[in-house]
N, C-alpha and C positions, 0 to 999 in steps of 0.2 A: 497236117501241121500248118499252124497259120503263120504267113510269112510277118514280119517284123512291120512295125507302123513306121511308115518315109521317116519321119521324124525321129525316131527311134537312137539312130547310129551316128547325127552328125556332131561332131567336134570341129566348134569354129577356133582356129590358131589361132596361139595364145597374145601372137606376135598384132592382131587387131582387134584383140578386145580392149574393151575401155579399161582404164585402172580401177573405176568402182560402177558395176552393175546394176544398180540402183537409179531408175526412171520413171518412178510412181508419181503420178501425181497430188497422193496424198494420202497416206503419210508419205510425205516425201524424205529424198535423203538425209541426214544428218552428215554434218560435218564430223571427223573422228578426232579432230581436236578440240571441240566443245563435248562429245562424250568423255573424255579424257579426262577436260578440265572437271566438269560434274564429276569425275570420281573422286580427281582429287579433293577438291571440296565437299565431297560425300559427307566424312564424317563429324563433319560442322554443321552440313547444312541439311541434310538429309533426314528425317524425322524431328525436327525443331519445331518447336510453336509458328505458326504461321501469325499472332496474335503478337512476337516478339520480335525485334529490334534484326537481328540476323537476314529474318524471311522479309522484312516489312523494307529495311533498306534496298533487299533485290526489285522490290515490286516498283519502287521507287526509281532504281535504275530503270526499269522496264518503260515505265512511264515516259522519263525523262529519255531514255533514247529515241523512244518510238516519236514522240515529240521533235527531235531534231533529225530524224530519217523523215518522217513525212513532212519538213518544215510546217506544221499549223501555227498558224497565227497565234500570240501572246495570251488571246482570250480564248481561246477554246480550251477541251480541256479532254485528258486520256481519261479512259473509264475503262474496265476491264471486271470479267465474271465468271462464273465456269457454267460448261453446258454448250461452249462453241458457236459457231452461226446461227447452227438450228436452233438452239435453247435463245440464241439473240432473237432469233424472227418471232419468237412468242413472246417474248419480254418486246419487244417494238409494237406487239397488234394491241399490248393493254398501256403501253408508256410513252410511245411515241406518236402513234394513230389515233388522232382526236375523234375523228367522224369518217373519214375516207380517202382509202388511199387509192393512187394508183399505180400497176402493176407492169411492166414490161416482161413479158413471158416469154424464152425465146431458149431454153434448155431445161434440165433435169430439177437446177437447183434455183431457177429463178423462178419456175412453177409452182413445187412447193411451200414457197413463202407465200406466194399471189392464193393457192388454194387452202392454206392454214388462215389467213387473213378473211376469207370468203364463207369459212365456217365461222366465225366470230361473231357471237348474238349479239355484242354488242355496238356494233358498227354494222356502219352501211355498207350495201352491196360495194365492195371496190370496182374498178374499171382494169380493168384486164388487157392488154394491148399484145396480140399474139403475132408470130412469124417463126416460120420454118427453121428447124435446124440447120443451124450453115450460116444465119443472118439473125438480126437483130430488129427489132422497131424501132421508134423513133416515139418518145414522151408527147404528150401534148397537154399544154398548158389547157385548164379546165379551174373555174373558179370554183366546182364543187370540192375541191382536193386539198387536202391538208398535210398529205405526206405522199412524194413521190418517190418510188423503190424503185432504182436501179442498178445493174449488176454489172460490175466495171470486166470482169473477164466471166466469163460461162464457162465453168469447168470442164463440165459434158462433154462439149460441144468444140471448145478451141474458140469463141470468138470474143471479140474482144471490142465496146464502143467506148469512145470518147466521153468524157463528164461534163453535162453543160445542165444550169439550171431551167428548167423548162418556163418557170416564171419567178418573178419575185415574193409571189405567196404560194409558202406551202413549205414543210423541211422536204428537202433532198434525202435522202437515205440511201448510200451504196452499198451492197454488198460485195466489201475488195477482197473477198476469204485467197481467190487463189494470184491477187492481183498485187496486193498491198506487200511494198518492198520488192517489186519487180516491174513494175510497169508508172509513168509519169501520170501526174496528174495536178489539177490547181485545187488546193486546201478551199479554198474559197467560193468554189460551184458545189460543195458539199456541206451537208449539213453536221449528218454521220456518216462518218465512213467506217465499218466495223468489217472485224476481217477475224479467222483463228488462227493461230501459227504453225500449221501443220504442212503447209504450202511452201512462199516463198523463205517465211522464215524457219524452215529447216527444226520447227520440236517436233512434240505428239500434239492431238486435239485434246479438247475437252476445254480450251481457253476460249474466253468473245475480250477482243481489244477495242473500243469504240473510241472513234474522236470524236468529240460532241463540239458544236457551233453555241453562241453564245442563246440564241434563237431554242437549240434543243435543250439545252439545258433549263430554259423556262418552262417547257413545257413539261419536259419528266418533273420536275419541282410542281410544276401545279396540278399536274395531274397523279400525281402522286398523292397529291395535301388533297383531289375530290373526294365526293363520296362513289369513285370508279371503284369495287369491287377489282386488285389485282392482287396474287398469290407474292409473299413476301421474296419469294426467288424468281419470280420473276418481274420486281417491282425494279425498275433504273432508279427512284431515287434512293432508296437503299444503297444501289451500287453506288452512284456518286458518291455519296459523302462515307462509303466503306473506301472505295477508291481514292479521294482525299483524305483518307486516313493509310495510306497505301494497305488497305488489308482488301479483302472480296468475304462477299456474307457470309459464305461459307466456307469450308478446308478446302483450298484449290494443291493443286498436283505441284509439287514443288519442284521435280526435274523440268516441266513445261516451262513453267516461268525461267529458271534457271536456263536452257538451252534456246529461248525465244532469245535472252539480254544476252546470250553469250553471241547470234548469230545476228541480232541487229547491231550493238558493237563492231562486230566483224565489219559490219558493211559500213558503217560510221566509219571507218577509221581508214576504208581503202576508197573514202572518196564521194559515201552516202546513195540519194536513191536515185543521182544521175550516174553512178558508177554500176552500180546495180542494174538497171535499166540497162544501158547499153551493152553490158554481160549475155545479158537475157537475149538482147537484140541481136548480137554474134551467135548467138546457140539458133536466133529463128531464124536466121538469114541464111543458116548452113542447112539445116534441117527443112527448108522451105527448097532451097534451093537445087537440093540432094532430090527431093521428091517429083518436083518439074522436071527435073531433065532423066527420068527413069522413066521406058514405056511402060513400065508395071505399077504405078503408083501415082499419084497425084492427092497434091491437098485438099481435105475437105472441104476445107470453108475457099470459096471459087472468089470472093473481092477481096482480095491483098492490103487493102486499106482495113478489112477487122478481124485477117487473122490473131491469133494472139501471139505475144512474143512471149512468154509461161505456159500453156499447155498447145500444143501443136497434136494436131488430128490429119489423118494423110491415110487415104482410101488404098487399099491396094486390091490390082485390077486381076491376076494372072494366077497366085494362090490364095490360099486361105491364111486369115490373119490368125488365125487361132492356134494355125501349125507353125506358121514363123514364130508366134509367143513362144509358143511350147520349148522349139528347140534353142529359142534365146535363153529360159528359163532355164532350162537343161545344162546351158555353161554359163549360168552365171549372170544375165540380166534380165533383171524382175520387170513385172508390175507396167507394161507397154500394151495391154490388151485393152479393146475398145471400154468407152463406159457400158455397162453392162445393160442401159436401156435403150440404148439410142441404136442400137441392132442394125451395124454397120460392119463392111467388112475391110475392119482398118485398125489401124495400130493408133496409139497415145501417150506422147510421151513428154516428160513434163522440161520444161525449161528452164527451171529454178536459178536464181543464185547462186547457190551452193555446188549445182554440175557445171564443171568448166567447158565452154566449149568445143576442146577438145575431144571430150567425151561423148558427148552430141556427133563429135565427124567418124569418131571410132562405130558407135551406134550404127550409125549409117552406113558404113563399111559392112557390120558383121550383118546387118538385113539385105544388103546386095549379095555377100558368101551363102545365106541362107535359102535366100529367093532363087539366087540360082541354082540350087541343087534341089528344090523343091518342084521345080515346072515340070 
């Protein structure tokens, strides 16, 4: 008879679990008072023309808050689409990418843009700038370059750089997917900053929210009006002037929008993305801190200057990560298992907004009850 798997039998007390188990980093948590509100609004707003006045006003808020959570400047402008980052980084290699971009590589998800962009017949070889997981590169201005792609937190991976424009020619392009609405930044070293809200802003995917600089918007406008060959869903200037008409070109998901406006409000109202930010900062300071002073664990990313303060990566030394998930799963808190490429043996866990710090020191409670009875 085979004995039971260690993991098998532990029940962490009730008395240190978090009050919501939920530490995915994407889809991350929902708030249960923005699902609430969506029901009650369900039967108004819920299978409505997206073409009508109901759906077109939310797009509208959506706009207009994300506008005053990321303070942008007067002239730039929200754009939004469906199809999420990924569907963004293809609509950027034919609307925003004139001739050549370049790439800071440095995890899962800033690869993939840099090697979607590298198969594209109709551009030039881009420039690729690579470094180990755990760190980040560093841009370097190049007057071949017309679009530089940078990735404000690396979700993979937990780290996290600074925004600065590498020169004065060329658009900036960040991609803030897990960043935007939790972490600082200046509107102004950016060209686009496009991000989905599955992250910090607490919906589901399938959204691209873009801020566009006055700069980008010329360019999607004339590269749009060449004779460039781009596929209608994935053309930006379509989205602009759908987007200035609050609609997107096609039927986008109506709870996402609705759960994006109810969770940026939220943070609008308790004080915007300096409140926000520093939330995030209490959850990495506990979780940062919890993991240095345990002989069994330590954080990934080894320079404290780019950890992330939204997804935090923390190696552990002494069991297996896979068995600590297991049995966190087991009572009740999900979605803490490494990124599934980066084949590390370490836990992941996201630092949102939406989880109170609290729940972050409970976290770290129930992996100290778990680790120890795992050795």
């Amino acid at each position: 008879m085979n004995n039971p798997a260690p993991t098998a039998n532990l029940t962490i007390p009730s008395d240190i679990l978090p009050e919501d188990g939920r530490f995915g980093s994407g889809p991350s948590r929902v708030r249960p008072a923005a699902v609430t509100a969506l029901a009650t609004a369900a039967s108004d707003f819920l299978g409505t023309s997206h073409r009508k006045a109901t759906v077109k006003n939310m797009v509208h808020r959506l706009r207009s808050e994300i506008a005053e959570l990321l303070q942008i400047p007067d002239d730039y402008e929200v754009l939004l689409g469906n199809g999420g980052s990924t569907g963004f980084w293809d609509a950027a290699t034919f609307s925003l990418i004139e001739q050549r971009s370049q790439h800071l590589s440095f995890g899962a998800f800033s690869a993939k843009f840099a090697s979607g962009v590298a198969a594209a017949p109709h551009l030039q070889d881009p420039m690729i700038l690579t470094s180990e997981p755990g760190t980040h590169p560093q841009p370097q201005a190049d007057p071949s370059i017309d679009a530089y792609a940078l990735t404000q937190n690396e979700t993979s991976t937990g780290v996290s750089m600074e925004l600065h424009r590498p020169s004065q020619q060329g658009l900036v392009l960040v991609d803030a997917t897990s960043g935007a609405g939790g972490l600082l930044f200046n509107p102004l070293e950016t060209d686009v900053y496009y991000f989905a809200p599955q992250k910090c802003l607490a919906a589901d995917g399938g959204l691209w929210i873009a801020c566009c600089s006055p700069a980008a918007l010329e360019r999607i406008e004339r590269l749009g009006a060449s004779d460039r060959w781009i596929p209608p869903f994935l053309d930006l200037s379509i989205a602009l002037h759908s987007s200035r008409k609050n609609e997107t070109y096609n039927t986008p998901a109506l709870a996402t929008i609705f759960l994006t406006v109810h969770q940026v409000e939220w943070i609008n109202s308790n004080g915007g993305l300096s409140w926000a930010a520093s939330r995030c900062t209490e959850s990495a300071n506990i979780m940062y801190s919890w993991a240095e002073s345990r002989s069994f664990t330590t954080p990934f990313v080894t320079d404290p200057t780019i950890r992330s303060h939204v997804v935090a990566t923390v190696d552990l030394l002494e069991v297996k990560a896979d068995d600590v998930a297991e049995v966190l799963r087991a009572n009740g808190i999900v979605d803490v298992e490494s990124y599934r490429g980066l084949g590390r043996n370490q836990l992941r866990v996201a630092l949102f907004p939406a989880t109170p710090p609290v729940d972050i020191a409970a976290l770290c409670a129930c992996i100290d009850y778990v680790t120890e009875r795992l050795q």
